[in-house]
Phi, psi and omega in degrees: 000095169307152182222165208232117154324144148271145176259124183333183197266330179311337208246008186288140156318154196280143145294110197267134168234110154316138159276332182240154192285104170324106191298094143327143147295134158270137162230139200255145175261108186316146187200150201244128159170209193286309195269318171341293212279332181291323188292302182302311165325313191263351144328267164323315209281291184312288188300332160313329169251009173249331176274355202232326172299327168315316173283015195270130177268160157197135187037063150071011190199166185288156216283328168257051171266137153280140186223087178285337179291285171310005189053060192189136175228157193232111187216098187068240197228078196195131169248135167266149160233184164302323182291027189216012194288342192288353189276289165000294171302344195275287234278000154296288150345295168301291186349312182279307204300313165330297179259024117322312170315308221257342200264307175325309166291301200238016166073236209222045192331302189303319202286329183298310204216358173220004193286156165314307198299310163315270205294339160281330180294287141009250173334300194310339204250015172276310157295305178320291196326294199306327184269314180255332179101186202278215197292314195276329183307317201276333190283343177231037116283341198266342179249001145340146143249168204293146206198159172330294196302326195258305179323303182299344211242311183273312187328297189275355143318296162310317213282309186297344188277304200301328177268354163285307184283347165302313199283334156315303217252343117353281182284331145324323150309310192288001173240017150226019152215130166006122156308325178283317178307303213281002174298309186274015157288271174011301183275344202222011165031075165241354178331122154308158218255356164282335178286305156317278167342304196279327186298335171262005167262301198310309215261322195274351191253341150323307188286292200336287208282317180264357183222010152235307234276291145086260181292297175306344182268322175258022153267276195320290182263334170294118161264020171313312172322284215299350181217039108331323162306317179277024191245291184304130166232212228257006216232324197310140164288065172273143177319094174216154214243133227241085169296325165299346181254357196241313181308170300289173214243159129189177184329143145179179178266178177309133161090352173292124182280127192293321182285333167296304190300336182100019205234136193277207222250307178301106192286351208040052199278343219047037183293289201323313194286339171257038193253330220277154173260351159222035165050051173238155190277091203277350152289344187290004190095153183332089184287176159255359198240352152293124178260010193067006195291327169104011188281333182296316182287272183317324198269340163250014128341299171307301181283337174280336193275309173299344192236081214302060180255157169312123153287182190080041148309309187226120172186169207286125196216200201224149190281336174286288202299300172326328179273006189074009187292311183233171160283166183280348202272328179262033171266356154265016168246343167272356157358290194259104205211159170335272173343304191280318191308306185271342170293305164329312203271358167276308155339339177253319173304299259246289222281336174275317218276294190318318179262357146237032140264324173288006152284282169287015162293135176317142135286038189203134178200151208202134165242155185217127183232139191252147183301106158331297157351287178215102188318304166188124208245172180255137168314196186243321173235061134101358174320149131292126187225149194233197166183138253196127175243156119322120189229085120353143170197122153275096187257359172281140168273061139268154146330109180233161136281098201273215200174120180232105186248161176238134192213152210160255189259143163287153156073026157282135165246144188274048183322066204220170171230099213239212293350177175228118175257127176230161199252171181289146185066029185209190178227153188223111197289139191228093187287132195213129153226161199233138165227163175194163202263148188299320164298004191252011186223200201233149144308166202101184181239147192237138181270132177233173179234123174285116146246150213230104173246123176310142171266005172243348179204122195266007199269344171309100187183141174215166160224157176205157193297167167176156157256164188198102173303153207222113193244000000 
């Protein structure tokens, strides 16, 4: 009777290895605390101003418009034109600094409580709750096969996430055509097809991102995860779980002294990992798939108050401090550190320079293009004449009456009809020509300077170069 050896492991069929991860559902576990109570604030805070400043007036139009046909941004009570793009670059430029600052200190502020992505998810899953119930409700529901009770239940989910996100991608468009026009578009289903496209691409990306996608946009696709890491250093405030005070960890009951038992502080309930919004265990230590949000902090916080133990098992700590470099009592004093020192004081440099040119910005600008046509032609009683247009811009919303002189040549004349009324927020072509007698000047070219002064408020005044030919 042959009988067949097992063939060794080496001598095994090739082995299939997934390349890709099978994608799991998170259901987040609701949790109660501090950082909670932080989230939900800024949660309310953010969509209040992002749903609610469009609707705010101001001089009579609206208070917060971009206005791209016009080339006008409205912002309270400052008009931008293009010629203001340096203001952009600042507040860009803070930004990035900010958050470099704010990453350096405290790890990842933004993404934990204010990023878009963070507060729509929030929300979505606020719904989730509201409809399906907390965690354990929801996980047997997902494990239902489909029936009435869960098709009506996931249905009126989708339907409340999908007008939440219509009405997102909605108030994004209202802040660049009027809110009240594209409202009566709206109502009278008359939208232009740029309005229509953002409001369902702004809306398709809202439901997408915040009601499947979720966790995968701050695994994947954020590259904030991926260079977060060069921000941080040994001082950075980070989420961390206290192995020496928690090691080893496991089950036992109320009032068993831990220490006795041979045991850390950690019951090994697994509240953190199911409280965290991108399902990571926050004892193996700092991921990149941590977004800072603190739920992880509140859900064993909670669980440390039932087993009548000291909280901060898992808490905002310093990589130094975990290691015994300092107390925990002196991590705010290493704060104010090189690194922090200099990002502030370029960050404060910026943010003052940004608010005192925008203090002394002109509310008046003037380009002066000279007629191509004729360069300089001579007069009827014999004069030299050059001509010249003005392009006026009024970036005040006000009326103003300028007045335009020339310096430059003595015995220059100003060929014009003046004041010049221009209406508030607008532009203006200003046709000019300058003569002058010939004898009082040189053959060449002379450099002159046009000045453009409000006639009623002189501190209102720009000047600008130009030549004036000479034959």
């Amino acid at each position: 009777m042959n009988s067949a050896a097992p063939k060794p492991a080496s001598a095994s069929a090739d082995a299939v290895i997934d390349l890709y991860e099978i994608q799991r559902t998170i259901h987040p576990r609701a949790v109660h605390g501090w950082f909670a109570n932080w989230r939900i604030a800024l949660v309310v805070l953010t969509q209040l101003v992002f749903y609610g400043t469009l609707w705010l007036d101001w001089n009579g139009r609206q208070a917060v418009l971009f206005d791209l046909a016009s080339r006008k941004f409205y912002i309270f009570g400052l008009v931008f034109w293009p010629q203001d793009f340096i203001f952009l670059t600042m507040l860009l430029v803070i930004s990035a600094l900010s958050l470099f600052l704010f990453t350096a200190v405290a790890g990842r502020l933004w993404c934990g409580y204010a990023c878009p992505q963070t507060v729509y998810t929030e929300i979505f899953m606020w719904i989730e709750h509201l409809v399906e119930g907390d965690r354990p409700a929801r996980m047997k529901l997902d494990a239902q096969p489909m029936n009435a009770r869960k098709f009506g239940l996931r249905g009126l989910k989708h339907v409340i996430w999908i007008a939440l996100s219509l009405w997102t991608g909605f108030t994004f468009v209202g802040y660049f055509t009027p809110v009240r026009e594209l409202l009566t578009e709206v109502g009278h289903v008359q939208l232009g097809p740029w309005e229509t496209f953002w409001i369902f691409f702004y809306g398709f990306a809202t439901y997408g991102n915040a009601g499947w996608m979720r966790e995968q946009v701050c695994k994947y696709m954020c590259p904030y995860a991926r260079f977060q890491s060069v921000m941080f250093d040994h001082d950075t405030l980070i989420i961390t779980y206290d192995q020496i005070r928690g090691e080893p960890r496991g089950s036992r009951g109320r009032g068993v002294d831990a220490r006795k038992a041979g045991q850390g502080d950690c019951v090994d309930c697994g509240i953190c990992v199911q409280v965290c919004p991108t399902g990571i265990d926050i004892r193996h230590g700092l991921q990149y798939e941590c977004i800072g949000c603190a739920a992880c902090i509140d859900g064993c916080n909670q669980v440390m108050d039932k087993m009548g133990y000291p909280q901060g098992l898992i808490r905002y700590t310093t990589e130094n401090a975990v290691h015994g470099a300092y107390a925990d009592r002196q991590i705010l004093r290493h704060v104010m550190r090189p690194r922090t020192l200099i990002y502030s004081a370029i960050l404060l440099s910026i943010i003052a320079a940004f608010f005192v040119l925008l203090f002394m910005r002109v509310p008046l600008k003037v380009d002066v293009i000279r007629d191509r046509t004729a360069m300089v032609r001579e007069t009827s009683d014999g004069r030299i004449e050059n001509i010249y247009r003005l392009q006026v811009m009024n970036t005040a919303e006000v009326p103003r009456k300028l007045v335009v002189s020339v310096k430059g040549i003595d015995g220059l004349e100003v060929i014009l009809q003046q004041p010049v009324e221009i209406g508030p927020a607008s532009t203006l072509t200003v046709p000019v020509s300058l003569r002058i007698d010939p004898a009082a000047t040189t053959p060449g070219t002379h450099a002159v300077r046009f000045a453009v002064k409000d006639q009623d408020d002189a501190r209102v005044q720009t000047e600008e170069k130009s030549v004036f030919y000479v034959r």
